[in-house]
C-alpha positions as a Python dict, from the first residue, in 0.01 Angstrom:
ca = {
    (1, 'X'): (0, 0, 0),
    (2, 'X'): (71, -268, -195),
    (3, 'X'): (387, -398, -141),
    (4, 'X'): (560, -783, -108),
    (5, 'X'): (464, -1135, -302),
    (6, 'X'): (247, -1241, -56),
    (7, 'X'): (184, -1220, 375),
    (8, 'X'): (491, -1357, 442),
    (9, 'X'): (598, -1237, 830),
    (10, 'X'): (785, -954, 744),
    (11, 'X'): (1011, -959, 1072),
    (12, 'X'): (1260, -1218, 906),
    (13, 'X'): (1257, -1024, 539),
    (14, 'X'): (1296, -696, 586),
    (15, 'X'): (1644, -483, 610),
    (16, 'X'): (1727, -345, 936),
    (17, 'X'): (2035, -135, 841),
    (18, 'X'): (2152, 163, 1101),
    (19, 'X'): (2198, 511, 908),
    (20, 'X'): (2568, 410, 963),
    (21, 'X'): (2577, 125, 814),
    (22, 'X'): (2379, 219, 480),
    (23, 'X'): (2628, 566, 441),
    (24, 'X'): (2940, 273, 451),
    (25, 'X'): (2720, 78, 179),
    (26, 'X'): (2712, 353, -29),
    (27, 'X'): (3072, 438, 11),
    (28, 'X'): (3129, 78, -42),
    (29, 'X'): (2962, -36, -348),
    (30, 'X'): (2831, 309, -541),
    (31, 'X'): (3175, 494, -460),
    (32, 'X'): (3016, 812, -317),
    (33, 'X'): (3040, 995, -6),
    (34, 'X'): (2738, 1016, 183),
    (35, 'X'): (2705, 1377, 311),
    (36, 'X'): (2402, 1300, 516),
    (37, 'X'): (2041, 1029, 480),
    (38, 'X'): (1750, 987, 629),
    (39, 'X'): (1498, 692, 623),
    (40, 'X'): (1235, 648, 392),
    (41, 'X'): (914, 443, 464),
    (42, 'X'): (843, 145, 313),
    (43, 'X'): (709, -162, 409),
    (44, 'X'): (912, -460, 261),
    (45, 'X'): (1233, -276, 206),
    (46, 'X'): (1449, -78, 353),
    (47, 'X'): (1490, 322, 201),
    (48, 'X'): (1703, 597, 263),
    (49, 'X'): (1716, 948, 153),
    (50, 'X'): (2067, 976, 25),
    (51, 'X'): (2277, 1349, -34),
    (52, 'X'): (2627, 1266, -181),
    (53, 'X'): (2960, 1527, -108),
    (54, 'X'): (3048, 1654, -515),
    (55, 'X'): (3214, 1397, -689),
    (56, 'X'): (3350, 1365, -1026),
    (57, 'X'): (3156, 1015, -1050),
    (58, 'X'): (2825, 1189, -1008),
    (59, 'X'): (2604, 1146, -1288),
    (60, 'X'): (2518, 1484, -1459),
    (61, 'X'): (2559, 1632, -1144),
    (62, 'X'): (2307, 1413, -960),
    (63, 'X'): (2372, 1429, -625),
    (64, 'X'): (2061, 1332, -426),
    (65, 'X'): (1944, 928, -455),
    (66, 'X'): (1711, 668, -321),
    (67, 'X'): (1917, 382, -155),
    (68, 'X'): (1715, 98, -154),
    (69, 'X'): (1822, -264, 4),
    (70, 'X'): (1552, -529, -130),
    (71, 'X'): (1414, -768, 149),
    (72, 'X'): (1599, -1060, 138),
    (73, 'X'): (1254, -1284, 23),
    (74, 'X'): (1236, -1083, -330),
    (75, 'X'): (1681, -1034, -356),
    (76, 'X'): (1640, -1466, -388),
    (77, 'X'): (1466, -1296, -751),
    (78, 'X'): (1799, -1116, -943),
    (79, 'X'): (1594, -1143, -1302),
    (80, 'X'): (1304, -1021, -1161),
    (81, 'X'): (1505, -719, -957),
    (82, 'X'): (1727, -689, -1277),
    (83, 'X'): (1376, -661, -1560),
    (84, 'X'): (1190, -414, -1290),
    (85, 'X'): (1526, -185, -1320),
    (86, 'X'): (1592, -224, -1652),
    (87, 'X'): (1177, -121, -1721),
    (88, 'X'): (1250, 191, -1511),
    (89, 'X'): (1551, 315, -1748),
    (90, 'X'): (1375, 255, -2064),
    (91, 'X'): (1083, 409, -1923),
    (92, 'X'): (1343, 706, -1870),
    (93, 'X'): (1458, 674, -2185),
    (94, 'X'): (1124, 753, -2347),
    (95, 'X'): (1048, 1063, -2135),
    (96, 'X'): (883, 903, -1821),
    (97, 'X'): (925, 1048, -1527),
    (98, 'X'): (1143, 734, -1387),
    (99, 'X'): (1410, 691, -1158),
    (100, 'X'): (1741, 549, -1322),
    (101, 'X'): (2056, 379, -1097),
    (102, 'X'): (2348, 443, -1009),
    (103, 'X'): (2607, 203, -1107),
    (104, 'X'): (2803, 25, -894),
    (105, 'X'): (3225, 23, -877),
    (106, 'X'): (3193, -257, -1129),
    (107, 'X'): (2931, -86, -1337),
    (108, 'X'): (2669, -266, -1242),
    (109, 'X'): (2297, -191, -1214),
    (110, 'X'): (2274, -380, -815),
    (111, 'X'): (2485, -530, -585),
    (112, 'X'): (2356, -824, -395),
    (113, 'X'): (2508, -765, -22),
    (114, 'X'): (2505, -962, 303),
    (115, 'X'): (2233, -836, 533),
    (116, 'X'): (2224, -690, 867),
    (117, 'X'): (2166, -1004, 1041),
    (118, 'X'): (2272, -1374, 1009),
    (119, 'X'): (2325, -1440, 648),
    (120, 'X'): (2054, -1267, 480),
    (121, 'X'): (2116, -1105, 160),
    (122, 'X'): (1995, -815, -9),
    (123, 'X'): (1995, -689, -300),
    (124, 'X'): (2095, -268, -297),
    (125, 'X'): (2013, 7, -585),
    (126, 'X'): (2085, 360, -597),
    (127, 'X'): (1822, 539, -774),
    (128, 'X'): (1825, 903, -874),
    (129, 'X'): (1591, 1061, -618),
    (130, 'X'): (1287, 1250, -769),
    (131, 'X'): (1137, 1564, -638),
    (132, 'X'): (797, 1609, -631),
    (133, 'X'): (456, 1568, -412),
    (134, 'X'): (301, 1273, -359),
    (135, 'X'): (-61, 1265, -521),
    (136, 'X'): (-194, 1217, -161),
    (137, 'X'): (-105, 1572, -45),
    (138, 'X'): (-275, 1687, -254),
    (139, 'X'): (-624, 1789, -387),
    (140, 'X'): (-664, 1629, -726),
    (141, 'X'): (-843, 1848, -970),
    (142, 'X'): (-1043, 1669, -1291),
    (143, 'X'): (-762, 1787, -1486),
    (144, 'X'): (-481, 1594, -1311),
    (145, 'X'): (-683, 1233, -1252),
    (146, 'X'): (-752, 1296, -1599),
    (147, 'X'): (-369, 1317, -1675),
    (148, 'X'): (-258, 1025, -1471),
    (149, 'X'): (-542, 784, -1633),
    (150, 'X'): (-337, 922, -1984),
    (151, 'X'): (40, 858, -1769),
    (152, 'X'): (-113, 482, -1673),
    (153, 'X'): (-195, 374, -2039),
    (154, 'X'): (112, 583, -2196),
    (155, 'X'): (311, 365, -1950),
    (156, 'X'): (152, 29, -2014),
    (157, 'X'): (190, 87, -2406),
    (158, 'X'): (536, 174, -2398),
    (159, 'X'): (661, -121, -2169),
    (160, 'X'): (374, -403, -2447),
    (161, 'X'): (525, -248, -2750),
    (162, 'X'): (855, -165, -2686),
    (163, 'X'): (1028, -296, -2372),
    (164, 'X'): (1266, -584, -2495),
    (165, 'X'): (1448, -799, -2198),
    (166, 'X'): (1557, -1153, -2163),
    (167, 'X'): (1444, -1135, -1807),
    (168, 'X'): (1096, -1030, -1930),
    (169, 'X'): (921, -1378, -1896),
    (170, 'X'): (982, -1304, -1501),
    (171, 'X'): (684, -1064, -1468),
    (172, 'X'): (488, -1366, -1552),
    (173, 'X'): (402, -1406, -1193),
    (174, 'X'): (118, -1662, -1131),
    (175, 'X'): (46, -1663, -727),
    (176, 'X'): (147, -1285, -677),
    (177, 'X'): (-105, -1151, -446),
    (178, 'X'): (-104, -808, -580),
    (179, 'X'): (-161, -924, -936),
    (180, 'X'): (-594, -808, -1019),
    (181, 'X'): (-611, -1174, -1163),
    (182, 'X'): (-561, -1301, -824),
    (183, 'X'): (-830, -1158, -649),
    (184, 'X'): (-966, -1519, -574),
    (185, 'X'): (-658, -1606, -361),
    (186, 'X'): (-805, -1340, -123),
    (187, 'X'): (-992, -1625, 24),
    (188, 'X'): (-661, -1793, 237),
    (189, 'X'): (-688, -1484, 383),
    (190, 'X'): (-986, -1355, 455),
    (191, 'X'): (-1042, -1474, 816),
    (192, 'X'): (-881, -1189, 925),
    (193, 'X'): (-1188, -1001, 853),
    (194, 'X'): (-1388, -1187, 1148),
    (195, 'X'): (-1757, -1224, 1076),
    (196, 'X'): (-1940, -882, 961),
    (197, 'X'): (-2088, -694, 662),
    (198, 'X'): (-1722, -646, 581),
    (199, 'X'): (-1662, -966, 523),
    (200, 'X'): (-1990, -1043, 311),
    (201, 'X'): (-1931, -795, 65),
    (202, 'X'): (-1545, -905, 34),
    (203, 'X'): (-1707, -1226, -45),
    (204, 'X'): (-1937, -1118, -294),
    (205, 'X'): (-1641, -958, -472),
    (206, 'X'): (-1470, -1256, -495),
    (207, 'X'): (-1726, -1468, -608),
    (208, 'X'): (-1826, -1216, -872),
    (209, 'X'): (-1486, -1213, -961),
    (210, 'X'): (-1487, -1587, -1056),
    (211, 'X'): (-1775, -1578, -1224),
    (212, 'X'): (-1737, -1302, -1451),
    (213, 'X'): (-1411, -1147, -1454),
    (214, 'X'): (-1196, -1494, -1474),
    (215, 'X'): (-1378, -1610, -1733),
    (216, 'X'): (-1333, -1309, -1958),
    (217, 'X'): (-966, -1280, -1900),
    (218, 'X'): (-838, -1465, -2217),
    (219, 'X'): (-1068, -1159, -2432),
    (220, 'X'): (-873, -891, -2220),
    (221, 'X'): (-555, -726, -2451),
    (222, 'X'): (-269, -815, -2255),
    (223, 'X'): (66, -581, -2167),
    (224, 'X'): (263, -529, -1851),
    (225, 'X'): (166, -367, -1561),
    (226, 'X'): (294, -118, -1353),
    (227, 'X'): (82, -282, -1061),
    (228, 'X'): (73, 15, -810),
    (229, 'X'): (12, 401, -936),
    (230, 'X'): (-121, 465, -629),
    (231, 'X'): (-140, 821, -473),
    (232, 'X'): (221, 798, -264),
    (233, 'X'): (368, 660, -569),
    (234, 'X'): (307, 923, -832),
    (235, 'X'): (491, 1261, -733),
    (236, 'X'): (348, 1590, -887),
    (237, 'X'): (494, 1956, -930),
    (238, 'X'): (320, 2266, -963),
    (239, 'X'): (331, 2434, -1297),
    (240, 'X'): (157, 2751, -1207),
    (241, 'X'): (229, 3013, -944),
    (242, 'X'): (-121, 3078, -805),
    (243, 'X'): (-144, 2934, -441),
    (244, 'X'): (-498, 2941, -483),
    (245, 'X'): (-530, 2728, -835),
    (246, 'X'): (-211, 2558, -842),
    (247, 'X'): (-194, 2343, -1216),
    (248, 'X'): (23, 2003, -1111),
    (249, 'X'): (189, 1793, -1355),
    (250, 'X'): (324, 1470, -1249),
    (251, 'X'): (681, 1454, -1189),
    (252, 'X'): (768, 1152, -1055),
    (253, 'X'): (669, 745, -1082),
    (254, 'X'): (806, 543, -790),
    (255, 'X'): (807, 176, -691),
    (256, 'X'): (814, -93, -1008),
    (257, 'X'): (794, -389, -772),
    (258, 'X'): (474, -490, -821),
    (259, 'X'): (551, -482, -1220),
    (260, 'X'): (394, -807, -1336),
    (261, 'X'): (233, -875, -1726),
    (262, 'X'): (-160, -835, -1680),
    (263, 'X'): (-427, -609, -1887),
    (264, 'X'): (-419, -240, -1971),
    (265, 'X'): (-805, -276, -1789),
    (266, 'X'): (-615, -406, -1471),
    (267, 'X'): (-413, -58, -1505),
    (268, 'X'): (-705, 184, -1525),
    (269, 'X'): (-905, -37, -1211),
    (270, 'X'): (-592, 4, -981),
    (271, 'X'): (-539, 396, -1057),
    (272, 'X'): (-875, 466, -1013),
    (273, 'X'): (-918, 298, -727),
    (274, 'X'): (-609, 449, -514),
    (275, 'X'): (-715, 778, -654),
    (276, 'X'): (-1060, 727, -495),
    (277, 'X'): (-917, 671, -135),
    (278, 'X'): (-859, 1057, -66),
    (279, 'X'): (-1105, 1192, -275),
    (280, 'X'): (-1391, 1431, -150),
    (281, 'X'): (-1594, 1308, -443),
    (282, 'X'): (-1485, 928, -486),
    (283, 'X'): (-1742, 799, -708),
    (284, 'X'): (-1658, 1085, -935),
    (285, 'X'): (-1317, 1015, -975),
    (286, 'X'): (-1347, 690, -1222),
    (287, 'X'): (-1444, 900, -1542),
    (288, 'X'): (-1176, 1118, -1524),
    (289, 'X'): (-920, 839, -1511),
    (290, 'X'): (-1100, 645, -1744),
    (291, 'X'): (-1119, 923, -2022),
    (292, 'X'): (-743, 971, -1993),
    (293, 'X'): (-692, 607, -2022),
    (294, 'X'): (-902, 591, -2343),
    (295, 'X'): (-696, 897, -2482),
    (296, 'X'): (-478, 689, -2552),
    (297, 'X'): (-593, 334, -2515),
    (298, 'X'): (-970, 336, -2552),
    (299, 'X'): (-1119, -19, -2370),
    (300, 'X'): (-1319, -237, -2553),
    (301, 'X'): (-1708, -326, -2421),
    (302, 'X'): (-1566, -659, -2242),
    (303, 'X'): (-1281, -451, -2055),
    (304, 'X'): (-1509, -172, -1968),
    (305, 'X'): (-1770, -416, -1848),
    (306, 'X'): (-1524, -535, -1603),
    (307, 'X'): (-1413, -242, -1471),
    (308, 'X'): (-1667, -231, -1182),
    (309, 'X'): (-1523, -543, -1064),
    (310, 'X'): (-1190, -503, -1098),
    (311, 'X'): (-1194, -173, -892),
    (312, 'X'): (-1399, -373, -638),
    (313, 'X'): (-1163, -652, -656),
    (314, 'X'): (-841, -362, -589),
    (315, 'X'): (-1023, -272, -292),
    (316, 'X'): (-1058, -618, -160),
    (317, 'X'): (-678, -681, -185),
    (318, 'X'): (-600, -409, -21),
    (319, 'X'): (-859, -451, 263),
    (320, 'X'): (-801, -809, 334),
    (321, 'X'): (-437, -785, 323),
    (322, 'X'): (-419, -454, 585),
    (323, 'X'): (-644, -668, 778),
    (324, 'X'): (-395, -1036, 787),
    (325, 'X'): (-81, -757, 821),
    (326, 'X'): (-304, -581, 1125),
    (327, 'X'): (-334, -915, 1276),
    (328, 'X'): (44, -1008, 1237),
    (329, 'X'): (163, -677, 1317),
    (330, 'X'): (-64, -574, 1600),
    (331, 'X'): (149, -238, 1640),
    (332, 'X'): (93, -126, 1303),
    (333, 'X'): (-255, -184, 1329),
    (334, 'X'): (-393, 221, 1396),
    (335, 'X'): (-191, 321, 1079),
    (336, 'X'): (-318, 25, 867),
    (337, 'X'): (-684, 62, 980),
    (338, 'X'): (-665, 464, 911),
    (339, 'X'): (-654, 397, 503),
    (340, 'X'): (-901, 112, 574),
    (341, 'X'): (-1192, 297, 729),
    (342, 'X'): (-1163, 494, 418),
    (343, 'X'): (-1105, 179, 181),
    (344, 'X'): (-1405, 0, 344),
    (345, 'X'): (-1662, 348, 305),
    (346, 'X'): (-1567, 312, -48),
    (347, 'X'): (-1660, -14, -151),
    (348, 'X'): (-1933, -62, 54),
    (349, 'X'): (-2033, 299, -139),
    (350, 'X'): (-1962, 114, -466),
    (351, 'X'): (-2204, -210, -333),
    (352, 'X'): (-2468, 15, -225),
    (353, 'X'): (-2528, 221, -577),
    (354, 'X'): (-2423, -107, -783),
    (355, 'X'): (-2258, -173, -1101),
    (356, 'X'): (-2474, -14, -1320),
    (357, 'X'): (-2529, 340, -1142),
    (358, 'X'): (-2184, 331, -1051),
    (359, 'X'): (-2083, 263, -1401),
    (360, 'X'): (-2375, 513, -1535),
    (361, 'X'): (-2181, 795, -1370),
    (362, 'X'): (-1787, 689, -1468),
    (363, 'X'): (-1879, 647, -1859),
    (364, 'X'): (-2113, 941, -1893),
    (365, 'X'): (-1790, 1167, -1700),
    (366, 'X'): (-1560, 986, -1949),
    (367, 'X'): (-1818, 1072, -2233),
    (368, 'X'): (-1805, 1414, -2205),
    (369, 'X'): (-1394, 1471, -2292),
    (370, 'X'): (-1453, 1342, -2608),
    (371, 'X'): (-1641, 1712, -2667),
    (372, 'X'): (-1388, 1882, -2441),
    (373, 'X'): (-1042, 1749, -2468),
    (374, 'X'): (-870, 1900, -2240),
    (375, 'X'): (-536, 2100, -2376),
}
């Protein structure tokens, strides 16, 4: 859902490579023979499902990877590219579920090739392809959002206290549309919204958010963000056998590229607000995430105060920017508006109960763990 620096017109950015050409990349740069691929969505890039014939050069027997070939917008940023990759093998390292690349003929972790068209460049990575379910195919049980609010703040404490790069200063990312801080820049783009209740309470958010988010940001702890745990991008497994009460464990953490330095509270807002959008009982979902979050990094009274807004202020980036994409790419505009009717329910939900009732029911849910764990 989140995905690119900012509206840019995707048409002159993103890859356009035929399922021939990509299998020749492969062969080209990684070595490997490309028994068969398939596309993979995505909005910037360009992905592709990739099964390599055996080969001696295949890592630990790995033969199943993500091929993906960076718009040519973000490959103009190798340190950034480079830090995002180098966060997703250290997160490896340390017994995240993360994808890890393949290295090139030269043994290197990307390859920065000429594009499809003109003389566009990308930048290409093979990553080792996870298995798994994406947390939006499934029903989430308390257990599980309760798990990946614990996965969000392991994550985010791993990457502040131990993630060591030269490259690292290029997550500082000041007009980055995703980034929660940015919520005001909303505004350039919020006349896609027309004139409706939509648009009122979008505007409330982001006034709000001036007024009493900005101002607190300085108390906030800082650490770097994975930006996007949203419910395509964390895969789960079941660990049980029972159809009918299947126990899921995540298995799988996709997409860094919206890694920028932020808070651990902007962490905890943006899981529990893409683990709202499916959910039969949204409101209810924020104090399970929130009480795995605190398992491991509890929030102080200014962070948790915040919270309300900062899930608001999730839901207005994503709204406002499905809306400017719906008007640039009037053919996409069915599948964009299908997660925004949803979206839009929510936070006008969230406006309608207010901050206080809203938060009432999150800490109280959160409350309770700290009587009953769970295992």
């Amino acid at each position: 859902m989140s995905s690119g620096n900012d509206c840019r017109t995707q048409t002159f950015t993103k890859p356009a490579l035929s399922e021939k050409e990509a299998a020749e990349l492969v062969d080209r740069v990684f070595g490997l023979k490309v028994s068969w691929l398939r596309p993979l969505p995505s909005y910037d890039d360009q992905n592709f499902h990739v099964r390599v014939s055996g080969s001696n050069n295949a890592a630990e027997g790995a033969d199943e990877y993500v091929l993906k070939i960076t718009n040519s917008e973000d490959s103009r940023e190798p340190d950034l590219i480079q830090v995002q990759t180098q966060a997703m093998m250290f997160l490896s390292a340390e017994g995240f579920p993360s994808a890890t690349p393949y290295l090139t003929r030269d043994g290197s972790i990307m390859s920065l090739e000429s594009g499809d068209t003109g003389n566009k460049k990308h930048m290409v990575r093979l990553l080792t392809y996870l298995p798994g379910t994406p947390v939006a195919k499934i029903a989430t049980s308390a257990q599980l959002l309760y798990e990946i609010g614990k996965l969000a703040a392991s994550l985010d404490k791993a990457l502040a206290e131990k993630f060591h790069h030269p490259s690292v200063k290029s997550l500082h990312r000041g007009q980055f549309i995703w980034n929660l801080a940015n919520v005001p820049l909303l505004e350039q783009y919020i006349d896609a919204l027309g004139q409706n209740k939509y648009r009122a309470v979008v505007e409330q958010v982001i006034e709000q958010f001036k007024g009493k988010v900005i101002p607190k940001l300085s108390s906030f702890r800082a650490c770097i963000n994975h930006g996007d745990l949203n419910d395509h991008n964390i895969l789960v497994d079941s660990s049980s056998a029972s159809l009918e009460n299947p126990q899921y464990r995540v298995s799988g953490i996709l997409d860094f590229s919206d890694m920028s330095y932020g808070y651990y509270v902007f962490e905890v807002a943006i899981a529990i607000m893409y683990m709202m959008i499916e959910s039969p009982d949204p409101l209810g979902v924020g104090g399970h995430v929130l009480a795995g979050f605190e398992s491991v990094v509890p929030l102080t009274a200014q962070e948790r105060g915040a919270l309300f807004l900062l899930v608001s202020g999730r839901f207005a980036q994503s709204l406002v920017i499905a809306a400017h994409t719906a008007l640039l790419y009037p053919e996409n505009k069915e599948y964009l508006m299908i997660t925004a009717k949803t979206g839009w329910k929510h936070l006008m939900t969230m406006f309608e109960m207010g901050q206080e009732a809203v938060e009432k029911k999150w800490f109280e849910t959160a409350q309770a763990y700290t009587h009953h764990a769970p295992a």
